[in-house]
C-alpha positions as CSV (number, residue, x, y, z in Angstrom):
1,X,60.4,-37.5,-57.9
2,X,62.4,-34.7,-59.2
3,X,62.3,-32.8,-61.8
4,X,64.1,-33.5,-65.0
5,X,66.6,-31.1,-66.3
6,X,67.0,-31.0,-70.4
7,X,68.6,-29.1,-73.0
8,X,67.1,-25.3,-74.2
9,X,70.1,-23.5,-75.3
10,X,74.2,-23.8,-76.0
11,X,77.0,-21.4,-75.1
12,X,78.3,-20.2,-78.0
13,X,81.7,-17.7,-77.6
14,X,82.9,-15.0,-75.4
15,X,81.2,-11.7,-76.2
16,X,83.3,-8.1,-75.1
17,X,85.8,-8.0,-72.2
18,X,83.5,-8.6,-69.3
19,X,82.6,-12.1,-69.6
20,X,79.5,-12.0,-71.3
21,X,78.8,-14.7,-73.9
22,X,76.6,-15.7,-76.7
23,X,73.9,-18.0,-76.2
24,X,71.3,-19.4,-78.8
25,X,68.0,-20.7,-77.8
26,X,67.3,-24.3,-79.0
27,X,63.7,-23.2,-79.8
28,X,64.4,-20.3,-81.1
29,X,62.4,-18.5,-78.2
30,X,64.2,-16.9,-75.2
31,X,61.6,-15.1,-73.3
32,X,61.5,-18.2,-71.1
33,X,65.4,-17.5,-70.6
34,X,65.3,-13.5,-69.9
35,X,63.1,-14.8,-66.5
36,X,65.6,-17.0,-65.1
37,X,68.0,-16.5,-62.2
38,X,70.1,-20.1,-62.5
39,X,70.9,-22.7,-64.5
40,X,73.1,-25.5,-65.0
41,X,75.7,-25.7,-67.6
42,X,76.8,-28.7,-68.7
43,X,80.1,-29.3,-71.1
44,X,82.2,-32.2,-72.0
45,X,82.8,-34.1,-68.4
46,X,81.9,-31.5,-66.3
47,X,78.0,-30.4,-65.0
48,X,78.1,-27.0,-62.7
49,X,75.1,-24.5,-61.3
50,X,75.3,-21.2,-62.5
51,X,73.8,-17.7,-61.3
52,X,72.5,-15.4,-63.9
53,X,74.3,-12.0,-63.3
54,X,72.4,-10.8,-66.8
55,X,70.6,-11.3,-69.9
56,X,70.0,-9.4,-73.0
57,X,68.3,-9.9,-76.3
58,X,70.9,-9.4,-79.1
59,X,68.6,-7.2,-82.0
60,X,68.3,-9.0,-85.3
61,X,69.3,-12.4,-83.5
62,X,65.9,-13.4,-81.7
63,X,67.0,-16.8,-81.5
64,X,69.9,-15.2,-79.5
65,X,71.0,-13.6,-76.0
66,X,74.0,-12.4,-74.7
67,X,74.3,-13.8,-70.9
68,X,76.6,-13.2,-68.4
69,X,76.6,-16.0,-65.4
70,X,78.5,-15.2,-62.0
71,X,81.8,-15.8,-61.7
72,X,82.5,-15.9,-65.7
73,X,84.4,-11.9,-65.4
74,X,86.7,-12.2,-68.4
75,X,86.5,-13.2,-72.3
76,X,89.4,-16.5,-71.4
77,X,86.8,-17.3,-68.7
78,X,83.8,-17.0,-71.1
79,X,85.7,-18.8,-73.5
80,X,85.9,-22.1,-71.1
81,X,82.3,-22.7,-70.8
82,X,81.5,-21.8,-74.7
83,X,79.6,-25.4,-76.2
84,X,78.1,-25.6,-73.1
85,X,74.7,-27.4,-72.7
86,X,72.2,-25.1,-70.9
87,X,70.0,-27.1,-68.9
88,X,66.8,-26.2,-67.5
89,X,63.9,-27.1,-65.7
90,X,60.4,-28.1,-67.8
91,X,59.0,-25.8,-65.9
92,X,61.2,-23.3,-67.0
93,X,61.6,-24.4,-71.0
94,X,59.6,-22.8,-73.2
95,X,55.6,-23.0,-73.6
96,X,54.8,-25.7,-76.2
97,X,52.5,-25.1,-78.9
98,X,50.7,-27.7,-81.1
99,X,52.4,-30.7,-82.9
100,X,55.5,-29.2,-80.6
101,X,57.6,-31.6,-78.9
102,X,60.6,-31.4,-76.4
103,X,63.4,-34.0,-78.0
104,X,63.7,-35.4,-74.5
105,X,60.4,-36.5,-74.3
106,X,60.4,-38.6,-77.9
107,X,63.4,-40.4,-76.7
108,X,62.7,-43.9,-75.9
109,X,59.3,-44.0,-77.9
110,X,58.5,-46.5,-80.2
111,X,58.3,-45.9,-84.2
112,X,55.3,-48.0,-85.6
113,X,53.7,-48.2,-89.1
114,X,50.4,-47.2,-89.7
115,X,48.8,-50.5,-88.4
116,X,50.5,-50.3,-84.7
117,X,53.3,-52.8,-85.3
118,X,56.5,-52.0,-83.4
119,X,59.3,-51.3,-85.9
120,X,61.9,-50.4,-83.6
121,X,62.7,-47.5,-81.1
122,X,63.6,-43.5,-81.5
123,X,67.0,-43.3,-79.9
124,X,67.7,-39.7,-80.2
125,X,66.8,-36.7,-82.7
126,X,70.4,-35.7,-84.2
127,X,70.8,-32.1,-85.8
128,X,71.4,-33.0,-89.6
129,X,72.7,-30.5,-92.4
130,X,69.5,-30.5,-93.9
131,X,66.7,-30.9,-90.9
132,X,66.7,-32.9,-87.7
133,X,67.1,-36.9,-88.0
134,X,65.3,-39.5,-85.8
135,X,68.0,-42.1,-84.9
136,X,66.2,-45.2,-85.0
137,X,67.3,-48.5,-83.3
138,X,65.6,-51.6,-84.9
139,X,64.7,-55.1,-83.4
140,X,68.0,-56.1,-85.2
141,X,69.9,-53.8,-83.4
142,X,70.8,-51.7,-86.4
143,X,70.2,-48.1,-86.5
144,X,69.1,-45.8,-89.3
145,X,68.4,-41.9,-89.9
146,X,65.1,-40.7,-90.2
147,X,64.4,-37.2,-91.6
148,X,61.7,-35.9,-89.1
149,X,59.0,-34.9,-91.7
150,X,55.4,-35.0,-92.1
151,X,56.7,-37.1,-95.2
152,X,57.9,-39.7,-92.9
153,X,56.2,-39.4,-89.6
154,X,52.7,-39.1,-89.2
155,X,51.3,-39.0,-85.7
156,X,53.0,-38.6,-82.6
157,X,51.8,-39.3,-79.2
158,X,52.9,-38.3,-76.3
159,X,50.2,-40.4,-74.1
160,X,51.3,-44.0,-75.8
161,X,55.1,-43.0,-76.2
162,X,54.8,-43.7,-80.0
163,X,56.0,-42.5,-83.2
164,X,54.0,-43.6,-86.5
165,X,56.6,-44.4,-89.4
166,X,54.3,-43.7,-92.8
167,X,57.5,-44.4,-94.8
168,X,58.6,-47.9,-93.6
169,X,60.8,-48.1,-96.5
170,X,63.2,-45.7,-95.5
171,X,64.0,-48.4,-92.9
172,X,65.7,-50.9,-95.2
């Protein structure tokens, strides 16, 4: 089985005349970007390979890099691929650290209350204005927004594919 490409960092606009571009790290670390030669870039209807011609840290954004890919040589051609997913290898993402979690891997888990009962299922973790939100589908078929707090979510684990929900409420 292969291994699964997910989401570490976006495209953000064209930087200077030679096609470099901004490009911010979706966990705020980019060593794990500096190493790599290729990656795939993925926008709206379209999924290419790129090379990695370059990458620099920008100083005073560390959650930033400027990046130039192969083939990208002017600011209109930089300017195509800005929004672009990066995707990368899990080999390749950044090193986890505890009670860290890749939003791939919490896709599809259940959300249960604090006694194990199955209250529905986490359908994706949206980027909300104040925090991220777990999208939760419910047996009805109804979704609701979850902040994605200690408040509301106690333990997580990765073995069992579960999410405990210590605010059921929030549900209703």
């Amino acid at each position: 089985m292969s291994e699964k490409r997910f989401v570490s960092a976006v495209v953000l606009s064209p930087f200077a005349l030679k096609g470099f571009v901004k490009v911010r790290s979706l966990s705020g670390e980019t060593e794990h970007l500096l190493g790599l030669s290729s990656v795939v870039l993925r926008g709206k209807g379209w999924e290419r390979p790129y090379q990695i011609d370059a990458a620099l840290n920008i100083e005073g954004a560390p959650e930033n890099l400027l990046v130039k890919f192969n083939g990208i040589d002017t600011p209109e051609a930089a300017k195509a691929i800005s929004g672009a997913e990066i995707l990368v290898l899990r080999s390749e993402a950044a090193a986890l650290a505890k009670n860290e979690y890749y939003i791939e891997d919490l896709k599809g888990f259940s959300v249960v209350d604090s006694d194990g009962n199955r209250l529905g299922e986490a359908l994706d973790i949206l980027e909300g204005g104040g925090g991220q939100l777990v999208e939760v589908r419910l047996p009805s078929g109804k979704t609701r927004l979850v902040p994605f707090r200690n408040e509301f979510f106690g333990e997580i684990s990765v073995e069992r594919g579960e999410m405990t929900l210590l605010a059921c409420w929030i549900l209703e």
